[in-house]
Every structure is written in structure tokens, then in C-alpha cells.
C-alpha positions, 0 to 999 in steps of 0.5 A: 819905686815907693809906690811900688814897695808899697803895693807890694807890701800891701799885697803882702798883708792881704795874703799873710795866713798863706804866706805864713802857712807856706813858710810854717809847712816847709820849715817843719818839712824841712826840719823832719821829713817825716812831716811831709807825708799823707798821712800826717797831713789827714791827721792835721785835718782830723784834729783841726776838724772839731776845733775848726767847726767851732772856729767857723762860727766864731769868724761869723762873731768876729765879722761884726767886731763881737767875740764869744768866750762861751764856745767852750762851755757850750761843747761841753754842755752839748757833749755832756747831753748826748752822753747822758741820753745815750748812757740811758739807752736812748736813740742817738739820733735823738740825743744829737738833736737835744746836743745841737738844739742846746747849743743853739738855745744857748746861742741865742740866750747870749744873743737875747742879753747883747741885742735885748738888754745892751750887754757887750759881748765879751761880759755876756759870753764870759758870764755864759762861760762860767754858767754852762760850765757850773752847769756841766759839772752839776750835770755830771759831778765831775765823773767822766761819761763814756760812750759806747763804740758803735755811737764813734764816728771819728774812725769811720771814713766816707766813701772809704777814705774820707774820715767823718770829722773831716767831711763834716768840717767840710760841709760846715765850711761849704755851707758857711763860704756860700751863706757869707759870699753869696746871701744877704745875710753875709753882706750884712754881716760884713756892712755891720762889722765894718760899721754898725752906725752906717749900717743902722742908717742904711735901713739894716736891723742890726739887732737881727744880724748880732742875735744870727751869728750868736746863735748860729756859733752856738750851734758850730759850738755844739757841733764841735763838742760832738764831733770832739765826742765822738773822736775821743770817746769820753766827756771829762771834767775839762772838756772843752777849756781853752778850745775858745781862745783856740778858734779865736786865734784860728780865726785871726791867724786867717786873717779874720780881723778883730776889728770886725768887717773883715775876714773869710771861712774859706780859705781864712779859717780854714789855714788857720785852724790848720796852721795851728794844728800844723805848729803843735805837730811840727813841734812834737816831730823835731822833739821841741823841749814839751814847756817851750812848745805852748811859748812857740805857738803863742808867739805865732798868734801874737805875730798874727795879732800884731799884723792884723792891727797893723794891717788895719791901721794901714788900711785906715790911712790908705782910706784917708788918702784915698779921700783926701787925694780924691777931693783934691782932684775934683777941686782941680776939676772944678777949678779947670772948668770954671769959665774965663771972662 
């Protein structure tokens, strides 16, 4: 029966970003029927869409137990590019190429200081956070930059019904599930963020795999910040601020653990990013006070903090267990066939 319970509770943890996606969704349909409609469902994905780029990359972070602070800044910086190139009448096309090449520069200049000069993570990126912010507001004086209509893609739809954001999120998504499950990229990822001493001393350049997944979240970051762009139609002086912390908890609220080694983009960050999308609507339908609505999606993400350090505890003693059960089975073995004189 414990043995039972206990499955059950694993299999539980396993599956927390669903079961906590199933329970958020019918609670607010439940709530405000309106929230059940199509429409309404196309918008969560269109607001995810952006955030949910940014959040792809930093999962890749994540997976070796690293974080990048600097998203935020660097879609800022991206945005802030393309919208002076093409406020001087330059060719769009060209000003999403120097965008995105920004952002995967600063990418791999974060890359450089934590593989290079043994930086942590969390002092490197905040350091690029205050940098490329300072940057951004040098570069327009803190006046917004507007961008002209026919450079809008947010409105435009695929086929007719798919919107642009959603099937660029889309295919970042795609690309992201195929290089982490079926590459040997992705399972170094994995082996690094489970453990990086044993990944050294299976012959793994770790170094190589850190400075892949800064620059490749500095390229979603970007991304991100152009899509944003394009959806909003203007850069002010806060583009960007706390969209980091908002694909951190994308992330975790996954299922990606912060711990490193564990964690998915599909269907992980995608439910996460959702979810959080699904939480700020689903407060705004049933007219939740405006000041209590930021405490009730950070009690969320706290919730989903606590379960996956619990979750890893748990597998840790289970580890443990497992081992010591292990051992003790093959001292049996070893005794049984120890022969009789």
C-alpha cells in the first residue's frame, strides 16, 4: 500500500506543469465561462508567443543548472537595432539580421566570461543586464521608437488563420524539442546539467556546451524582443524589464528544475509559459482586485519553486535507495553462491 502511495505520488510530481495546467484552466472556466472560447485561447498563445521564445532559451540555460538574467536587456538592444535601422529607411530584412547577430554576440559574450574567465552565471548575466540596459538608453535617449505599419507582423496570419508570433514560437519550439531529444548536443546538455564533474571525466568539453546554450539564449532573447516589436509596435524606455524572471518561471512552472539536468521545451515550457498567460487572463475575467492579481501568480510560481526542490530531494533519496537496495542484493547473491565445504 505505501509502495503504492508512493508511486502515485511520484508519478504525481512527474506530471505537476499538466496537472497544474488542467486545474488552473477549469477553475477559470469554471469562474467565468467566457474564458472557454476560441478566441480567447489564440490570445494566450499570442501573448505567450514572444515571452515563450525567450523562455525556450533559457530552458536550454537551465538544463545545466546556469541562469541568464541578461534576456531582457538583450531584447531590448535587439528592438532598439531594428527600430533605428528601419526609422533610417534601411531594408528590414537587414535590420532583423543585425537584431538577431546582436543578440547572439551578446549571447556568446556572456558565454566568453563564464567558460573563459570562470565567472558564475548569475554575477555575469546580471553584470550584461545593467550593460545592455545602459546601452539601450544611450542608444535612444530614453524617447520611444516607433515603427511604421507594414514592418508589423503580429496581425498577420499564415494560411489565414495561423497568427505570425504563434507559428514563429512554433517552429523555435520544433527546432528546440528535435536538437535536445534527438542530438548529441542535447544529451550533453543533460549529462552536463546532471553533473558536470562526470561529464568532464567522460571526455564532454563542457566549456563548449555552456558557451552553446548562452548564445543560442541570447539568440531566442532577440527573437523575442522582435516578435515583442512587431506585436506592439514601439520600443519605450522599459522594454523588456522582468520578461527574464517571466521565462525563468515559464521554465520552472514546466517543469524544468533549477538544479539543472532536468526539464523539457515541449510540452514543459511550452504549459509553462501558457499557464502564466492563462493565470494573468484568468484574473483579469473574474475582475480580481488589479493590486492582488501580481501576489496570485507569484504564490503560483512560488508553488512551483517549492515542488521542484522537493521533487529533487525525493529523487535523490530514491537515488540513494535504489543503490543501497541494489548493493544489498548482490551481497545476498554473492553470499548464496559462496560454495559449501
Amino acid at each position: 500500500m505505501a509502495q503504492s502511495n508512493h508511486k502515485l505520488l511520484m508519478l504525481a510530481l512527474k506530471n505537476t506543469p499538466i496537472i497544474l495546467f488542467v486545474v488552473v484552466f477549469v477553475v477559470f472556466g469554471v469562474l467565468s465561462p467566457r474564458f472557454f472560447s476560441l478566441q480567447n485561447f489564440e490570445n494566450l498563445l499570442r501573448q505567450s508567443s514572444y515571452i515563450g521564445i525567450i523562455a525556450v532559451g533559457m530552458t536550454f540555460v537551465l538544463l545545466t543548472g546556469g541562469i541568464d538574467l541578461s534576456v531582457g536587456a538583450i531584447m531590448y538592444v535587439a528592438a532598439v537595432i531594428f527600430g533605428k535601422m528601419v526609422e533610417a529607411g534601411m531594408n528590414p530584412w537587414l535590420a532583423v539580421a543585425a537584431g538577431m547577430l546582436a543578440g547572439t554576440f551578446f549571447g556568446a559574450i556572456n558565454a566568453f566570461f563564464i567558460t573563459k574567465l570562470k565567472i558564475i552565471p548569475f554575477m555575469v548575466t546580471l553584470g550584461t543586464l545593467t550593460a545592455l540596459r545602459g546601452l539601450g538608453l544611450f542608444m535612444t535617449k530614453s524617447y520611444p521608437l516607433h515603427i511604421p505599419d507594414n514592418v508589423k507582423i503580429g496581425a498577420i496570419k499564415f494560411f489565414g488563420f495561423i497568427p505570425v508570433p504563434i507559428f514563429l514560437f512554433g517552429l523555435v519550439v520544433l527546432i528546440a524539442f528535435l536538437v535536445l531529444n534527438l542530438t548529441p548536443i542535447g544529451r550533453q546538455i543533460y549529462a552536463v546539467g546532471n553533473d558536470v564533474e562526470a561529464a568532464k571525466k567522460a571526455g564532454l568539453n563542457t566549456n563548449r556546451v555552456l558557451a552553446t546554450v548562452y548564445i543560442i539564449s541570447g539568440f531566442c532573447a532577440a527573437m523575442g524582443g522582435l516578435i515583442a516589436l512587431s506585436m506592439q509596435g514601439s520600443v519605450q524606455a522599459g522594454f523588456g524589464t522582468g520578461d527574464e524572471f517571466d521565462a525563468i518561471a515559464g521554465s520552472v512552472l514546466g517543469g524544468t528544475s533549477l538544479f539543472g539536468g532536468v526539464g523539457t521545451v515541449f510540452p514543459g515550457t511550452v504549459l509553462g509559459m501558457v499557464l502564466i498567460q492563462m493565470i494573468q487572463a484568468g484574473l483579469v475575467y473574474i475582475q480580481l482586485d488589479l493590486y492582488i492579481q501580481p501576489l496570485v501568480t507569484a504564490g503560483v510560481i512560488f508553488l512551483a519553486v517549492f515542488i521542484d526542490a522537493f521533487r529533487s530531494g525525493l529523487l535523490k533519496k530514491m537515488e540513494r535507495r535504489n543503490i543501497r537496495m541494489q548493493r544489498e542484493t548482490e551481497t545476498k547473491t554473492e553470499v548464496n553462491t559462496v560454495p559449501t565445504s
